[in-house]
KOLVEX-962180 format. One record per residue (C-alpha): x, y negated, z; residue in three letters. Coordinates in steps of 0.5 Angstrom, whole numbers, plus 500, padded with zeros to 3 digits. Each point is the difference from the previous one (the first is absolute). Layout:
! KOLVEX-962180
{pt {X; Y; Z}; "ALA"};
...
! end
This chain:
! KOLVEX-962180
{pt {614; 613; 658}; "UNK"};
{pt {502; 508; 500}; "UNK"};
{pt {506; 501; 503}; "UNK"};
{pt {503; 507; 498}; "UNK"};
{pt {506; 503; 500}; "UNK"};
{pt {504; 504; 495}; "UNK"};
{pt {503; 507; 501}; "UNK"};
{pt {503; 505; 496}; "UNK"};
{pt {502; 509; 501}; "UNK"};
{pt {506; 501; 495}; "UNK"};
{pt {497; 495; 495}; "UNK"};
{pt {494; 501; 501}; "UNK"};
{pt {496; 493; 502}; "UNK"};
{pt {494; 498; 503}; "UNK"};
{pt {496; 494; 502}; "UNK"};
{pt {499; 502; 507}; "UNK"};
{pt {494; 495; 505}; "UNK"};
{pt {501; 501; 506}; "UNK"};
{pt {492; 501; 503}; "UNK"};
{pt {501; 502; 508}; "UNK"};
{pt {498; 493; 503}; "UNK"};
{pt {495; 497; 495}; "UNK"};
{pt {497; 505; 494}; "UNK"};
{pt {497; 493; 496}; "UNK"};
{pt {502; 501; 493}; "UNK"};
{pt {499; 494; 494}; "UNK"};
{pt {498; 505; 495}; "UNK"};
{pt {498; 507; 499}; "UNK"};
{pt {505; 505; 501}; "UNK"};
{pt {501; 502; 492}; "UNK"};
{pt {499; 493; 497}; "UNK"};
{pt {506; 499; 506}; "UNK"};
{pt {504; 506; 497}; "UNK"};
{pt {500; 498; 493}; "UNK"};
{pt {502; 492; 500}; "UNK"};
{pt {505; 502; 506}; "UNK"};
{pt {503; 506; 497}; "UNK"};
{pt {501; 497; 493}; "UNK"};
{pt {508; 499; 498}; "UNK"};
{pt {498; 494; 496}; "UNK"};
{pt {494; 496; 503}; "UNK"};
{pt {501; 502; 507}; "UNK"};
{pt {505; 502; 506}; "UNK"};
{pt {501; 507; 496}; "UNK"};
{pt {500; 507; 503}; "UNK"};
{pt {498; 508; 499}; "UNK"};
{pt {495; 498; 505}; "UNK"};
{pt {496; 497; 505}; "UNK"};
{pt {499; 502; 507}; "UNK"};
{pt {496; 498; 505}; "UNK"};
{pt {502; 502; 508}; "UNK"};
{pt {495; 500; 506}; "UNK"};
{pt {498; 503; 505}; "UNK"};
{pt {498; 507; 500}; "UNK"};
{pt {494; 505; 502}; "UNK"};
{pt {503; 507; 501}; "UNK"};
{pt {508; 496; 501}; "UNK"};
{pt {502; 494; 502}; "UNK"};
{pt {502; 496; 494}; "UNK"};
{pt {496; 502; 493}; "UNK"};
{pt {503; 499; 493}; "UNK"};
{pt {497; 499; 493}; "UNK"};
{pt {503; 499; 494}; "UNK"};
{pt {497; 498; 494}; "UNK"};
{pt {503; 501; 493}; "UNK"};
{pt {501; 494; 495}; "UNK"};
{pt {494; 501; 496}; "UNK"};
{pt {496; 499; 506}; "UNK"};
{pt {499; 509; 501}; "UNK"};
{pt {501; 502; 506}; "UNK"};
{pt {508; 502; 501}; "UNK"};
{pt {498; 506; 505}; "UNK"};
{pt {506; 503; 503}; "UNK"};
{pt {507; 496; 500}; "UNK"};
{pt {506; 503; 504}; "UNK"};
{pt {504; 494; 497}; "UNK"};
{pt {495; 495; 503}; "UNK"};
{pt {500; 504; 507}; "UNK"};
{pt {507; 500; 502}; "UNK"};
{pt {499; 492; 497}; "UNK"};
{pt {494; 498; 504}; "UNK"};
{pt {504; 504; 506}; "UNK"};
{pt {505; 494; 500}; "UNK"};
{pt {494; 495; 499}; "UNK"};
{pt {497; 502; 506}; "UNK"};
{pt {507; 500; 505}; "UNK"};
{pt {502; 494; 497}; "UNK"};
{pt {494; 496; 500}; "UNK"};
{pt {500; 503; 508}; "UNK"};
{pt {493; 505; 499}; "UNK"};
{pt {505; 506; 502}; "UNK"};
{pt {506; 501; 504}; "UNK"};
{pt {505; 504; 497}; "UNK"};
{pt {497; 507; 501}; "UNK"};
{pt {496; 506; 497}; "UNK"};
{pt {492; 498; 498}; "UNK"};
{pt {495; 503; 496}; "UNK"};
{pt {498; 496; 494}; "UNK"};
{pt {493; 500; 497}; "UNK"};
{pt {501; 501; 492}; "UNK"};
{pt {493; 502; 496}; "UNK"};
{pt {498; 507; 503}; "UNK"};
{pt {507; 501; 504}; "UNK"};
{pt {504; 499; 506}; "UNK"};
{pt {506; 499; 499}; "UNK"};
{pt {506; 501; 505}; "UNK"};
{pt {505; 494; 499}; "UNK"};
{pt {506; 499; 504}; "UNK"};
{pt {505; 494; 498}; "UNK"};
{pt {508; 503; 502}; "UNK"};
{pt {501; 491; 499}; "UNK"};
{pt {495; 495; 497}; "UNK"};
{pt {504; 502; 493}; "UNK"};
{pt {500; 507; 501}; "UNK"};
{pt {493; 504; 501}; "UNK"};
{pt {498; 508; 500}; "UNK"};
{pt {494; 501; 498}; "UNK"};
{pt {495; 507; 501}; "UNK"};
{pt {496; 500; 494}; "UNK"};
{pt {495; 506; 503}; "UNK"};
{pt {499; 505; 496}; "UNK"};
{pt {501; 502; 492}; "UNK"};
{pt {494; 503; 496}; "UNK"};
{pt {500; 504; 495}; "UNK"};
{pt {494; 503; 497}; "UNK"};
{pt {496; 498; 494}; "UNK"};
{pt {494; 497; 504}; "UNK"};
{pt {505; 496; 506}; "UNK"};
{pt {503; 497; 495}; "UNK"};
{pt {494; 497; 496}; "UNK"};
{pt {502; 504; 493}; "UNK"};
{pt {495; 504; 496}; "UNK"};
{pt {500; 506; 500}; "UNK"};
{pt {500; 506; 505}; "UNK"};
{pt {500; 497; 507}; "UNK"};
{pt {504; 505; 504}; "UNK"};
{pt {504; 501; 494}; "UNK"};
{pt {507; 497; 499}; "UNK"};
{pt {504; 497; 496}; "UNK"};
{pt {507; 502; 500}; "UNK"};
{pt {504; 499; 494}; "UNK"};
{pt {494; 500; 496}; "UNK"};
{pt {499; 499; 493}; "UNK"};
{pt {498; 493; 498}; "UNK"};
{pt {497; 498; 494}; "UNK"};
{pt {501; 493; 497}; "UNK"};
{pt {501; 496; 493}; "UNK"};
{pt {502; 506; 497}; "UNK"};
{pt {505; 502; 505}; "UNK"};
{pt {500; 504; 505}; "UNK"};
{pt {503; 499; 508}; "UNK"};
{pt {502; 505; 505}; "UNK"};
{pt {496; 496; 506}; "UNK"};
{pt {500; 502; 508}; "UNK"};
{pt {494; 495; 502}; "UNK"};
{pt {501; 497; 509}; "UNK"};
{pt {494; 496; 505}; "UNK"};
{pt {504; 496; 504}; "UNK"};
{pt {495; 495; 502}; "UNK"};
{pt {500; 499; 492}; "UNK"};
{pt {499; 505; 494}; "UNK"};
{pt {507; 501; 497}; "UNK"};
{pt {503; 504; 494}; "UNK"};
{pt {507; 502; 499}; "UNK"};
{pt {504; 502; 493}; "UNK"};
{pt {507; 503; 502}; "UNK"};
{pt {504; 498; 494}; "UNK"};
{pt {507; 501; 498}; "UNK"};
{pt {502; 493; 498}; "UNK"};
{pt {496; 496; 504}; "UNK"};
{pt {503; 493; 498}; "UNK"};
{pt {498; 503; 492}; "UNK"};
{pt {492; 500; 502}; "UNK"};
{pt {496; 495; 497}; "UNK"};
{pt {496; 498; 506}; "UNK"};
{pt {497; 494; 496}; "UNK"};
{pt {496; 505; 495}; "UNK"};
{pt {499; 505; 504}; "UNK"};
{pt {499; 498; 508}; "UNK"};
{pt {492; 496; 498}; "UNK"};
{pt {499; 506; 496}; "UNK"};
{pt {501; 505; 505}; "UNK"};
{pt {497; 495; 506}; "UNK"};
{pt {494; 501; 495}; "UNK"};
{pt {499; 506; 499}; "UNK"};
{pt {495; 505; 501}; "UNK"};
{pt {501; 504; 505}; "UNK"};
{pt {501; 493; 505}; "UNK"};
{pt {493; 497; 500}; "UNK"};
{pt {502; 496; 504}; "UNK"};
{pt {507; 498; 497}; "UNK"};
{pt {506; 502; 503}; "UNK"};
{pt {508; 497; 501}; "UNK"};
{pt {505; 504; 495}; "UNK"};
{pt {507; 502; 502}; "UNK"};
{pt {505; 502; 495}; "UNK"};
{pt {506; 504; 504}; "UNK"};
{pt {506; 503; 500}; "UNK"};
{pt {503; 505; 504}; "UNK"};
{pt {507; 498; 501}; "UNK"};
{pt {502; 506; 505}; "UNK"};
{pt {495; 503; 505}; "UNK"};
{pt {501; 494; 505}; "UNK"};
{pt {500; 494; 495}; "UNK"};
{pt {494; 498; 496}; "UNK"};
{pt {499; 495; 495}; "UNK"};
{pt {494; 496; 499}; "UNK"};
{pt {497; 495; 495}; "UNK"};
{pt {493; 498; 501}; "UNK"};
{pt {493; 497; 497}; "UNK"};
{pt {496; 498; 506}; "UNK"};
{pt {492; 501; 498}; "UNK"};
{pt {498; 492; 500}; "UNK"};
{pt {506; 497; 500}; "UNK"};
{pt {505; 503; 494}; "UNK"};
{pt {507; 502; 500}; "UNK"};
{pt {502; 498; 508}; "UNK"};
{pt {508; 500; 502}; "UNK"};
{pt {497; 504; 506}; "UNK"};
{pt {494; 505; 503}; "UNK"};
{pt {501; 502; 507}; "UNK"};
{pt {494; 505; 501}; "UNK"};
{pt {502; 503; 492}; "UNK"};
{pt {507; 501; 503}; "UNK"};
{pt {497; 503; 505}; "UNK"};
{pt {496; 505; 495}; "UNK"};
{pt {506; 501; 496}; "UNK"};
{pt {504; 503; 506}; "UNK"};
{pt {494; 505; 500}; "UNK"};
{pt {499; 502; 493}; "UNK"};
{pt {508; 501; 500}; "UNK"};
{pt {499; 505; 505}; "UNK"};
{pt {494; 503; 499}; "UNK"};
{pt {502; 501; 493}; "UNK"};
{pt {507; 503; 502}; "UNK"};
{pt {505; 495; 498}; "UNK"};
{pt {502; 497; 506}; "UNK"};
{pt {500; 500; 508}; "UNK"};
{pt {495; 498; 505}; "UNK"};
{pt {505; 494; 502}; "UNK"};
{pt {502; 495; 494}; "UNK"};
{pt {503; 494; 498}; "UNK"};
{pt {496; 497; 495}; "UNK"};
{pt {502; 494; 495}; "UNK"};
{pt {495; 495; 497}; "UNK"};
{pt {502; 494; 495}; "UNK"};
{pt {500; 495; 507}; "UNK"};
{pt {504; 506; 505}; "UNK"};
{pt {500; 504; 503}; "UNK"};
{pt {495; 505; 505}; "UNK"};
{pt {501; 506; 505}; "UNK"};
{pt {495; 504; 500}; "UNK"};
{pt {498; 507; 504}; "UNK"};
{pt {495; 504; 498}; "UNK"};
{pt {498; 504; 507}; "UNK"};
{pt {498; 507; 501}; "UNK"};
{pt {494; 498; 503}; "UNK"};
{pt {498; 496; 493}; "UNK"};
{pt {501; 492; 504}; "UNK"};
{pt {506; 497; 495}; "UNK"};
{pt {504; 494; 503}; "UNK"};
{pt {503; 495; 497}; "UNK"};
{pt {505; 496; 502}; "UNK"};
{pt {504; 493; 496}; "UNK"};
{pt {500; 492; 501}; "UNK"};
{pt {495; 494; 500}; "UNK"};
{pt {503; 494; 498}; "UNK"};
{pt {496; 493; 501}; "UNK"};
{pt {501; 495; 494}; "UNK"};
{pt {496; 494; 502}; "UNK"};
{pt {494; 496; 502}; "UNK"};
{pt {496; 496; 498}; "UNK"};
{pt {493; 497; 500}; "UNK"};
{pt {494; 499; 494}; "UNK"};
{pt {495; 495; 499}; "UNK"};
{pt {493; 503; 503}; "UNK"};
{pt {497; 499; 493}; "UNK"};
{pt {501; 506; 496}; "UNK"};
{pt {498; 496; 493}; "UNK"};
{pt {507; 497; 499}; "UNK"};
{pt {506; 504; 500}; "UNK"};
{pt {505; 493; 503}; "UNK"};
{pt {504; 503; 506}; "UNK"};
{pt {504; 497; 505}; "UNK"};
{pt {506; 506; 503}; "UNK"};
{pt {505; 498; 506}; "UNK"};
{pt {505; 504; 499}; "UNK"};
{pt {503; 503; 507}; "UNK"};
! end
């Protein structure tokens, strides 16, 4: 048997596993992510996460997405794996660097449920991000061409490649239609997450969100975080903001020193454990 546990940021949901003792899995990571993930045939969640003991910092996280992909950098899921890791007794409740893809990040948890987070630093050339195109260039209110229409886009890299489009109606966007065409689109080669925003004064963002690998989401922590960046860096809001998602909402503050910290809930859902044969999709969940 499996044991895991489920976790969720704002709506945001994981399957986490917790790896620190014993890194024995019964499957392959991706095959993993894809029968638990499934809302119908599995536990059902935004993605998979593995966490571990860690090279560069005490504890290592990897997030894979539903489809199997790597998830790369996920904020909802630090401040989740943070509680994980208090509550299953691997850290006091005190500062701890985390191990996420190529970061460290700086985690504190104010209380088991509540979790700041140093994100590290925002990136905003064309090369960091992984578009096409000139790579000391950015891209900052930029045209953006895509089925016969054309956006205003400010593309981020904070920890994943993420392109905000500042709407006045937010509510109004067809996210279904438009966010796989843009997840796709030519200029990410390696895809990227959408975000559809409304800037409802300088120090209140709105936010509607297609992940890359995982479709429409209530929440994205790292893409509120670049959201807060685009803001700024666009000329519509203040370097500190409430951002507000479709699960809740997140404090976010863009430092002057290029860092952004993230600041908002963790809550657990449940445990459970999954047979080792990941052929068959039977489950046995205990509630607690």
């Amino acid at each position: 048997m499996l044991s895991f546990t489920k976790l969720h940021g704002i709506g945001n949901d994981f399957v986490f596993i917790d790896q620190v003792e014993n890194e024995d899995l019964p499957g392959e990571p991706s095959e993993m992510a894809k029968k638990l993930c499934d809302r119908r045939f599995g536990v059902g969640s935004d993605g998979l996460i593995f966490v571990k003991r860690g090279d560069r910092a005490p504890f290592r996280m990897v997030m894979l997405n539903p489809d199997g992909s790597n998830g790369g950098m996920c904020g909802n899921g630090v401040r989740c794996a943070a509680r994980l890791l208090v509550e299953n007794g691997h850290q006091p409740l005190a500062p701890f660097d985390l191990e996420v893809e190529q970061r460290v990040v700086q985690v504190e948890p104010i209380r088991p449920d509540w979790i700041r987070v140093n994100m590290s630093q925002a990136l905003l050339t064309r090369g960091e991000i992984g578009m096409a195109g000139p790579p000391d260039e950015r891209f900052i209110d930029s045209a953006v061409l895509c089925g016969g229409e054309i956006f205003t886009g400010t593309a981020v890299f904070t920890g994943n490649p993420h392109l905000m489009i500042f709407v006045e109606d937010v509510d109004s966007v067809d996210l279904e239609k438009w966010g796989p065409q843009l997840e796709h689109h030519e200029l990410f080669p390696s895809r990227s997450n959408v975000h559809f925003v409304q800037a409802l004064d300088r120090g209140h963002l709105k936010m509607r969100i297609w992940e890359r690998g995982a479709g429409m989401t209530l929440a994205c922590g790292s893409g509120a975080c670049s959201v807060a960046v685009a803001g700024f860096v666009s000329g519509r809001s203040e370097r500190k903001v409430l951002i507000s998602l479709p699960g809740g909402d997140l404090q976010i503050e863009y430092l002057e020193s290029g860092d952004v910290m993230m600041e908002g809930p963790a809550a657990r859902v449940f445990e459970g454990e999954w047979p080792g044969e990941f052929s068959n999709l039977e489950s046995r969940i205990s509630i607690g």
